[in-house]
N, C-alpha and C positions, 0 to 999 in steps of 0.2 A: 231802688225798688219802686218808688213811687213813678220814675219817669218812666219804669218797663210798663206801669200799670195804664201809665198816660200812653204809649204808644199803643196798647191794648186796645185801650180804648177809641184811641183814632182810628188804626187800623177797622174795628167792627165798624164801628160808623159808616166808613167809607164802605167798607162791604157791604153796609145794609142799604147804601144809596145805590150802590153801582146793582143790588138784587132788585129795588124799586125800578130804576129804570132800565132796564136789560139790555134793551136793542140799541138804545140811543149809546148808553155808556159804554156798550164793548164795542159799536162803532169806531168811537171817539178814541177809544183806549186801540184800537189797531191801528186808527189815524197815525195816534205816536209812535207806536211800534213799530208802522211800516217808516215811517219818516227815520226814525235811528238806524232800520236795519238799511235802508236807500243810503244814508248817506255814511255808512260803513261800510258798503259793497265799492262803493264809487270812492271812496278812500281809499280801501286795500285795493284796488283793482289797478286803480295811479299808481300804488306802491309799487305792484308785482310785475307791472309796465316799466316801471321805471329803472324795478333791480333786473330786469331779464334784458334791458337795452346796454343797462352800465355792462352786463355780463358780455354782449356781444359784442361792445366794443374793447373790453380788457381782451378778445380775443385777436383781433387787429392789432393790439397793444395797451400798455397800461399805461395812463397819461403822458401820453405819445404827440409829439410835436415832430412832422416831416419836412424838411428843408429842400425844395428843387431848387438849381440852375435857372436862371431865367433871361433877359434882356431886362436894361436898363431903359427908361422913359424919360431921366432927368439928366441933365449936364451935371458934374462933377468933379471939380480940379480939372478946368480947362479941357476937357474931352467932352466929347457930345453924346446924344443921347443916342441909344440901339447898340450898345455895347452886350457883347454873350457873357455871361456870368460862370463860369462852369466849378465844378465844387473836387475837390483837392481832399488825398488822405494828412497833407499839413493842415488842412483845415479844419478836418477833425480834432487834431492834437493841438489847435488853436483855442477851438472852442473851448478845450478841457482844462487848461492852462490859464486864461484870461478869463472865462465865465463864473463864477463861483454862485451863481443863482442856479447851474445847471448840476445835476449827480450824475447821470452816465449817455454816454453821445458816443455813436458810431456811425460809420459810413455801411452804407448798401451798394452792390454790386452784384450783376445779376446777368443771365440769358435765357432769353426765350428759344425754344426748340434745339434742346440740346438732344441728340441721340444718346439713349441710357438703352444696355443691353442687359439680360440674364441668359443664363441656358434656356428659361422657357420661354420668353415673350422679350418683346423690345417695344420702344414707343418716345415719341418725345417728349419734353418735359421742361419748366422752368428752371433752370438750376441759380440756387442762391448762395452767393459767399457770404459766409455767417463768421464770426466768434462771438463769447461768450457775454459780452454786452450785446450785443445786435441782439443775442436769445431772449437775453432780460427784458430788453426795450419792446420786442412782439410779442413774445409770450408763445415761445414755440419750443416748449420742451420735450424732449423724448420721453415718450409713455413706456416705451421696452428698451432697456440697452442703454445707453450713454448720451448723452448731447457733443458735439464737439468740443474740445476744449483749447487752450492753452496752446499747451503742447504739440496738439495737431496745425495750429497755426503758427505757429514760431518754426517749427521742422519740416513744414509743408505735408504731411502726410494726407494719404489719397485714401480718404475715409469721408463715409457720405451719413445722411439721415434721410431715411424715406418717405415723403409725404403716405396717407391711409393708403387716396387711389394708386398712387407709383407702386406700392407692395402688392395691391390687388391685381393691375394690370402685369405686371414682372411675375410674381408667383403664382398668382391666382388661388388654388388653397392650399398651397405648401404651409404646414408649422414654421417651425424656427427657423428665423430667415437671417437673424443673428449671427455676425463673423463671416458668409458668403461673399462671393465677390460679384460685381457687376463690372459693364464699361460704360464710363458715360466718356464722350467725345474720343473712344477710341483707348482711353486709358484705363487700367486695371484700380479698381476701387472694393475696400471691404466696408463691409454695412455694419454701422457698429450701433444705430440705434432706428424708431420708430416712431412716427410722429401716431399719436389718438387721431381718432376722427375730429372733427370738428365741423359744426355747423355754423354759417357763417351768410350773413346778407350785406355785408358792405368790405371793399378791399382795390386797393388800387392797383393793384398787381395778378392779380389770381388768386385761386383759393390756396391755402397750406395745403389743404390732401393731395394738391397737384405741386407740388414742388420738390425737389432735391435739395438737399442741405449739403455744403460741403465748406471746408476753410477758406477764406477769401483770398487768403496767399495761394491757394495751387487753383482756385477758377482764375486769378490775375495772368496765370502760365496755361493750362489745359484749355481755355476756355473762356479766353475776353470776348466780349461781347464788342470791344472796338480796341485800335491799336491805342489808343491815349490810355485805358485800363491797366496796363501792363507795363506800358514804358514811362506815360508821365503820373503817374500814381493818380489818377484820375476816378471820383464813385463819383456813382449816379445821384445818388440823394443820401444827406445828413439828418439821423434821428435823434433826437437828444429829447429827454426827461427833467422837466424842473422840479427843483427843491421840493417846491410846495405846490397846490392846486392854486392857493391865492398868491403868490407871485411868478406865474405864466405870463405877466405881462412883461413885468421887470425881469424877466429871463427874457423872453425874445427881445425886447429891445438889446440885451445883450452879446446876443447874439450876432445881430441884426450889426451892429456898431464894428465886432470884433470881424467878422467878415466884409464889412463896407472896407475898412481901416486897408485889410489886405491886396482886396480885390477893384478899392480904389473908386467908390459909386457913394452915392447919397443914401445915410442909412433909411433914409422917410421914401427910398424907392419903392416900394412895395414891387413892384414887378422885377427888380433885381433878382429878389431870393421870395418866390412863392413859398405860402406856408400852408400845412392843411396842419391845424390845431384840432387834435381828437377833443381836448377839453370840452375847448370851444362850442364844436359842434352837439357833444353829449349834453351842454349847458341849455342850447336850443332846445334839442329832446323834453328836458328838463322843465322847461318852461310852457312848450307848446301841451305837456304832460297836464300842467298844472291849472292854465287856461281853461283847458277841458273839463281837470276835476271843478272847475272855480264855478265853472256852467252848471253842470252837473247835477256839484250840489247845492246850487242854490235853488233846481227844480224841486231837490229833497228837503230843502230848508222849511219851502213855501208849505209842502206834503206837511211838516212839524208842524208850523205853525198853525196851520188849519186844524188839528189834532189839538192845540190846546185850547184854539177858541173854544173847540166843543168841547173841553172839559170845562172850562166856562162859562159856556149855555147849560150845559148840566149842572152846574153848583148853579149859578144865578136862579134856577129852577127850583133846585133844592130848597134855597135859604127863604123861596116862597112858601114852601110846603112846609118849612120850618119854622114860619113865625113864632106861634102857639109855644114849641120848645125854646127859643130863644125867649121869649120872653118870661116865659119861665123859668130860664138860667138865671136872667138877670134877676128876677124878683128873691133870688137865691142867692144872691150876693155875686153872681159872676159878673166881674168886669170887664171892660171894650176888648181892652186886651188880647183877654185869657180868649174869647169868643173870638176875635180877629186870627190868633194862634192855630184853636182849635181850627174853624175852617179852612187856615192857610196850609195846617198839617194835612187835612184830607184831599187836598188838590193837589199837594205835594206827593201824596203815596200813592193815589189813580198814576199819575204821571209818569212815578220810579215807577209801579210794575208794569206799565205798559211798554215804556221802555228798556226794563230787564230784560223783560220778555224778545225783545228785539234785537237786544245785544246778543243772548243764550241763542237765538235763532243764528243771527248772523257766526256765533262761534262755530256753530255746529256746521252751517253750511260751509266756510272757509274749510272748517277739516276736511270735512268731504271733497272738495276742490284738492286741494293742496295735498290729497292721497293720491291723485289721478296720475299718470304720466302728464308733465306740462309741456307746452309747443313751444318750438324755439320763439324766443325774445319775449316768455311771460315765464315768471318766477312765481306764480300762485295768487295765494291770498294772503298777504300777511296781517295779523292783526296785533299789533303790535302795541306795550303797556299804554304810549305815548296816545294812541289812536282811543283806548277804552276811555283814559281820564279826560279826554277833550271832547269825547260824548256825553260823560255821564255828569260834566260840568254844562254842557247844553242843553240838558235833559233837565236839568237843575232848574234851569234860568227859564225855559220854556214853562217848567211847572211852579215857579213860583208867578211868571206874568201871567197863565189862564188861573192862579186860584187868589192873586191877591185879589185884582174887583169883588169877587163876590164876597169874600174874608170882610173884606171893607163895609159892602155893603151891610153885611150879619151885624157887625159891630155896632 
């Protein structure tokens, strides 16, 4: 009871300083409030950058490492260097066998400008030989109908998946397009599922809404894109997924080793087996994100800090005006202490509301943000528990450095 009466009493105090000085103190006091809501906007705004880029690239794939064919630059067991490196469906089942840093690895195989027919419309198209790991590893599942499976590549069956635009250009606005048959390269196919749209700013191959999905055993026969596809088990490029985020590296070298081993090159080739490492690259995002906020908010830091000197030219001002009472506290028995307390408390509570005030600001704007439709590669505002406590611990430290001096001083 006593310490509610003690915060009572601080509280009025402070209210009756902040009504003596008006202009000056609600200044000061929006100084802080804007500095917390600045660098909670430039916080969440990192954040909703950061989760809307991971989002674009889970759509390329989900921690996705690509393996191309390359030439060789170093000598190697007696051979010289400018050797073609080309990449092998044994290679696959090498990686899979001998890697154990790696969980699932598939080859890609593929053509550009395949003729794809319907009864209404024709046009060409990329066509992709897919199964059910190649899906995992890009992130290309059928939104209507089935993905390919199994079974359709073990038996060869001529069953396809439609990228958005292939559906739109093929039917234009027919409904159910489920179970129909097309032709792509001349051969009878039924449409057994349908990719979603998707939006998409980075891809090394085309977009998904522009592609064909079909088993990789019948593109090897209807539709290689070269005679090595089909007779020497030959893909174009090897995707494989590691364990973990943190050992990408000790998987590729794994990799790296178990293919050199085969293929008979120096693992530290780097030009042997080029790598585009999605990680990698999101890791840069990542950082270049963070750089930014680091600038950012140290413009909003400076904004804070200036906000508490002036709650301590306001108190320093105060504790003039308060002689008179202070030393009549003391002649009352209040000690250095209790008079250091009191002051430190009311520089401490300017501080928190100017600051609550900041954060309740900022909450309210995030929601209003983050109701809106968001643009591809920004995911909102998040304001997330981790982001309030690492304010309102800086809010803290701000309000105890503008009220100790003048606390000091009182004493």
């Amino acid at each position: 009871m006593k310490l509610i009466l003690r915060l009572y009493t601080i509280a009025n105090q402070a209210i009756a300083e902040l009504w003596r000085h008006k202009l000056r103190t609600v200044l000061t006091m929006f100084g802080i409030g804007w500095g917390i809501c600045a660098l909670a906007l430039i916080s969440a705004s990192g954040d909703g950058f950061k989760q809307g880029q991971r989002e674009n690239w889970k759509q390329l794939g989900d921690r996705i490492v690509m393996v191309f064919g390359g030439r060789t630059e170093l000598q190697a067991g007696g051979r010289r260097a400018g050797k073609d490196i080309r990449l092998y469906t044994s290679d696959v089942e090498a990686i899979r066998e001998q890697c154990p840093l790696v969980t699932t690895v598939a080859g890609e195989i593929k053509r550009w400008g395949v003729p794809v027919e319907s009864e209404f419309n024709s046009g060409t198209f990329l066509a992709v030989g897919v199964d059910p790991d190649y899906l995992s590893l890009r992130n290309m599942p059928a939104a209507i109908g089935r993905d390919v499976n199994w079974t359709d590549v073990e038996e060869k069956n001529r069953v396809c998946v439609l990228g958005d635009s292939v559906r739109k250009q093929l039917f234009k606005e027919e409904g159910d397009v489920i179970g129909r048959q097309i032709r792509i390269n001349g051969y009878r196919y039924e449409i057994v599922g349908l990719m979603g749209n998707k939006n998409q700013n980075s891809s090394y191959d085309g977009w998904d809404n522009e592609k064909v999905l079909i088993p990789n055993s019948v593109l090897r026969s209807d539709c290689p894109p070269y005679r090595g596809v089909a007779v020497e088990g030959r893909d174009q490029t090897i995707i494989y997924r590691p364990k973990s985020v943190s050992e990408w590296e000790p998987a590729q070298l794994q990799v790296r080793r178990t293919l050199a081993r085969i293929h008979q090159f120096d693992p530290k080739d780097e030009a042997a087996l080029p790598m585009w490492d999605t990680m990698k690259t999101a890791s840069m995002f990542d950082e270049i994100f963070k750089s930014l906020g680091y600038f950012l908010g140290s413009v909003a830091l400076v904004t804070l800090i200036l906000g508490g000197m002036g709650v301590m030219n306001t108190m320093m001002t105060s504790v003039t005006e308060r002689t008179p009472e202070i030393g009549l506290k003391k002649a009352l028995g209040a000690t250095r202490r209790r008079i250091l307390m009191e002051f430190l408390a009311e520089g401490v509570f300017l501080a928190g509301v100017s600051g609550t005030v900041g954060i309740i600001l900022v909450w309210g704007l995030a929601s209003l943000v983050n109701a809106l439709p968001m643009p591809a590669f920004f995911s909102g505002l998040p304001i997330n528990p981790d982001l309030v406590l690492r304010l309102v611990a800086l809010l803290g430290g701000v309000g105890i450095f503008a009220a100790l001096p003048p606390a000091w001083r009182a004493a």
